[in-house]
C-alpha positions as CSV (number, residue, x, y, z in Angstrom):
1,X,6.3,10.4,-3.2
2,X,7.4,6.9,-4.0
3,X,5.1,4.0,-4.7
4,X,5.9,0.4,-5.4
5,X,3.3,-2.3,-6.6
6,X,3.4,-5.8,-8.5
7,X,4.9,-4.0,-12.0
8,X,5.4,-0.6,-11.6
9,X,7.7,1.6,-9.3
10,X,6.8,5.2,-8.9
11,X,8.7,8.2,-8.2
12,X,7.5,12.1,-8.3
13,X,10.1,14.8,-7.4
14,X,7.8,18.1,-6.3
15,X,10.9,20.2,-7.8
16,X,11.2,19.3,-11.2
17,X,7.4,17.7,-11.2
18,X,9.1,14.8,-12.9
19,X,7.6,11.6,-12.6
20,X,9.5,8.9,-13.0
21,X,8.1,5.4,-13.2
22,X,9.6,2.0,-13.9
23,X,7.6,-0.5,-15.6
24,X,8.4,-4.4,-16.2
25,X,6.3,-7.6,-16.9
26,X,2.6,-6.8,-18.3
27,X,0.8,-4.2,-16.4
28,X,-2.7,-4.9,-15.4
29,X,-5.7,-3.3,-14.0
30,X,-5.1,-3.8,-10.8
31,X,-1.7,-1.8,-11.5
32,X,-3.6,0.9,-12.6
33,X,-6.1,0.8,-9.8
34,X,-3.0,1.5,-7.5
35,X,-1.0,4.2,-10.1
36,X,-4.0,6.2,-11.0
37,X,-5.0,7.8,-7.9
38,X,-1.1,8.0,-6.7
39,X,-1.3,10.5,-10.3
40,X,-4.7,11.9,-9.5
41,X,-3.5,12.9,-6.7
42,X,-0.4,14.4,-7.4
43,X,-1.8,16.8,-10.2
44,X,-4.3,17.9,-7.8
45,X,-1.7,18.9,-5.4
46,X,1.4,20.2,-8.4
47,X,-0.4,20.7,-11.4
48,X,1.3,19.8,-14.4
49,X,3.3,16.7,-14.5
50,X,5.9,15.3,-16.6
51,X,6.8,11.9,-17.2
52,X,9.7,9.8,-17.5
53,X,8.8,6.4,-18.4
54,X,11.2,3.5,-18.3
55,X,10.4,0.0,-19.7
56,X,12.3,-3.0,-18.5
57,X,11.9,-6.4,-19.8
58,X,8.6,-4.7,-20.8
59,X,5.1,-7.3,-22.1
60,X,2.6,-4.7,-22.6
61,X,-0.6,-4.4,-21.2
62,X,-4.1,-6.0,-20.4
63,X,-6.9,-5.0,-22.5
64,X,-8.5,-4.0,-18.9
65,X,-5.0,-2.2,-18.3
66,X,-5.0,-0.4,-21.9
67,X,-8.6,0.8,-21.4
68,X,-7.5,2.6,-17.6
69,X,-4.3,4.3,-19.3
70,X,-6.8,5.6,-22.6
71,X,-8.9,6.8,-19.6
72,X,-6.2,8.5,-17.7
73,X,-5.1,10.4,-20.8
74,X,-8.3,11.6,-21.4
75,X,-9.1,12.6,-17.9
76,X,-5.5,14.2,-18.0
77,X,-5.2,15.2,-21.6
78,X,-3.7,18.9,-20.8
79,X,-2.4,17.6,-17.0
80,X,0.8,16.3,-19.2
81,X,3.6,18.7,-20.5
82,X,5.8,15.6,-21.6
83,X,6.1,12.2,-21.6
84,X,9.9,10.5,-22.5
85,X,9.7,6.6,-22.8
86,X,12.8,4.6,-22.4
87,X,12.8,1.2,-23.8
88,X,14.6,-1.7,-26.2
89,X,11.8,-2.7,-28.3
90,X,10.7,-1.4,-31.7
91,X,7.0,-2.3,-30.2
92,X,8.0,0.4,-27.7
93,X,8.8,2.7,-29.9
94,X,5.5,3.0,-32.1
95,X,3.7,3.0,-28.4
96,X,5.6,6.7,-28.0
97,X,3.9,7.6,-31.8
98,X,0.1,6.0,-30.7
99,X,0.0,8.0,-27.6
100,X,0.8,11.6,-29.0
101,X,-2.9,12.4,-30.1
102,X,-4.0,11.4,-26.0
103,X,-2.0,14.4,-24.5
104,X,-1.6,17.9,-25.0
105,X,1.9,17.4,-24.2
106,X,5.4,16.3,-26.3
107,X,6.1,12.6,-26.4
108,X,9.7,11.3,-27.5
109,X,11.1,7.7,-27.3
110,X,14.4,7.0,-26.5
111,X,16.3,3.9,-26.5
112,X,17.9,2.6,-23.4
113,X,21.2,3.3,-24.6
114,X,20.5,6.8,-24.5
115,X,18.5,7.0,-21.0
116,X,20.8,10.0,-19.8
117,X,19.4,11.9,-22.7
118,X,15.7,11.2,-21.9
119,X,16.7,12.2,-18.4
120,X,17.9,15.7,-19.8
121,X,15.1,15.9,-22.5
122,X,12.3,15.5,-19.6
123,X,13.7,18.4,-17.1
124,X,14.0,20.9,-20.4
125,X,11.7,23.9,-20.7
């Protein structure tokens, strides 16, 4: 499956179950009225999912777009075996600590510089 909307780009491989989304600019609602049920959907159909998360030239979020992803974690709270964010921003960073208590799963951050090790750290056992 690949998806691409205003600030996201989406990309699950049914193999590894990785998904892999790209994220730029400030994410809104409307982004996650189009990502959601792309994910939704997937879980239903593979099960557990694992993310790889990369931020480019990354603003945040909407408070309408924060309140869909706290809902999306706790809707999916044991649907996620790992999350790895890639990113440049010390912001970014403490996102990777706030989000650990909203999945079951293991979160890491990793800077950009070191995006071939997320990439290995997200297909681990």
């Amino acid at each position: 499956m690949a998806v691409t909307f205003h600030e996201v780009d989406l990309q699950a491989d049914s193999v590894t179950n990785v998904v892999r989304v790209h994220v730029s600019g400030k994410l809104t609602k409307e982004d996650y009225d189009l990502l959601v049920p792309q994910l939704d959907q997937w879980i239903a159909e593979h099960g557990k999912i694992r993310i790889l998360l990369t931020m480019e030239d990354f603003h945040g979020w909407t408070l309408s777009a924060a309140w869909e992803d706290t809902k999306f974690g706790m809707k999916h709270f044991r649907d996620v075996e790992k999350i790895a964010m890639v990113g440049d921003k010390a912001w970014e960073h403490g996102m990777a600590v706030f989000c650990k208590p909203f999945i079951m799963g293991k979160v890491k951050y990793f800077d950009k510089s070191e995006a071939d090790k997320a990439e290995q750290w997200i297909l681990e056992d």
